[in-house]
N, C-alpha and C positions, 0 to 999 in steps of 0.2 A: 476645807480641812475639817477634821470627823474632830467632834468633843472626844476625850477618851472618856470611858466609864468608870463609873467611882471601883475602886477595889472590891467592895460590898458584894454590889450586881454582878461582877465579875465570879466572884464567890458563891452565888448564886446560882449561878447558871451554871458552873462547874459539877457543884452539887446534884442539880436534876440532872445532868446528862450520865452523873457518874450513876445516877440511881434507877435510868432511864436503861445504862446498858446493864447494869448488873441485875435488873427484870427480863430484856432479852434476851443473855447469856441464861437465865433461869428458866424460861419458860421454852430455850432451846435443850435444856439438857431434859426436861420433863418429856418432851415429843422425843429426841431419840431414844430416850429409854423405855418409851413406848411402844415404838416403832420397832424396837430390836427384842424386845419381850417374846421370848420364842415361845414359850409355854401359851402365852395368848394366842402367838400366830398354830399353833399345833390343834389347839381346840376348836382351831376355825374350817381346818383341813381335816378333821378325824375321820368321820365318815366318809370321804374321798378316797383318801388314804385306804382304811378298811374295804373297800369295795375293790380300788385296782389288787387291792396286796390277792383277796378274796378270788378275785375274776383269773389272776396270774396263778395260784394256788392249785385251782380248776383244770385250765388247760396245760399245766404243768403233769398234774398228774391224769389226764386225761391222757395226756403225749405218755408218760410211761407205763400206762399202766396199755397203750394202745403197743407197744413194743415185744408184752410178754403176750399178745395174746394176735393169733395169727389173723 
């Protein structure tokens, strides 16, 4: 049969687990709000971006400009 533990230790360990998840609930909401940071994620794609829009822009008006001219 298991001793039971004093109230104390019990109180204890209550405590660091309570403080254990309220660091991983914490350091979960810091990564998604990182993670969902669109302005970060935007400045990452800029130049990409600029180049298809750039490239699309091109053969866009390459095709119409190919229409009015026989």
């Amino acid at each position: 049969m298991t001793t039971p533990l004093p109230s104390d230790d019990l109180e204890l360990q209550a405590e660091n687990q309570r403080r254990r998840i309220h660091d991983s609930v914490n350091q979960l909401r810091s990564t998604v709000r990182e993670r969902l940071n669109v302005q970060k994620a935007a400045r990452g794609y800029v130049w990409r971006a600029s180049a298809v829009a750039g490239l699309l822009a091109l053969m866009v008006g390459y095709g119409i400009g190919g229409a009015f001219t026989d």
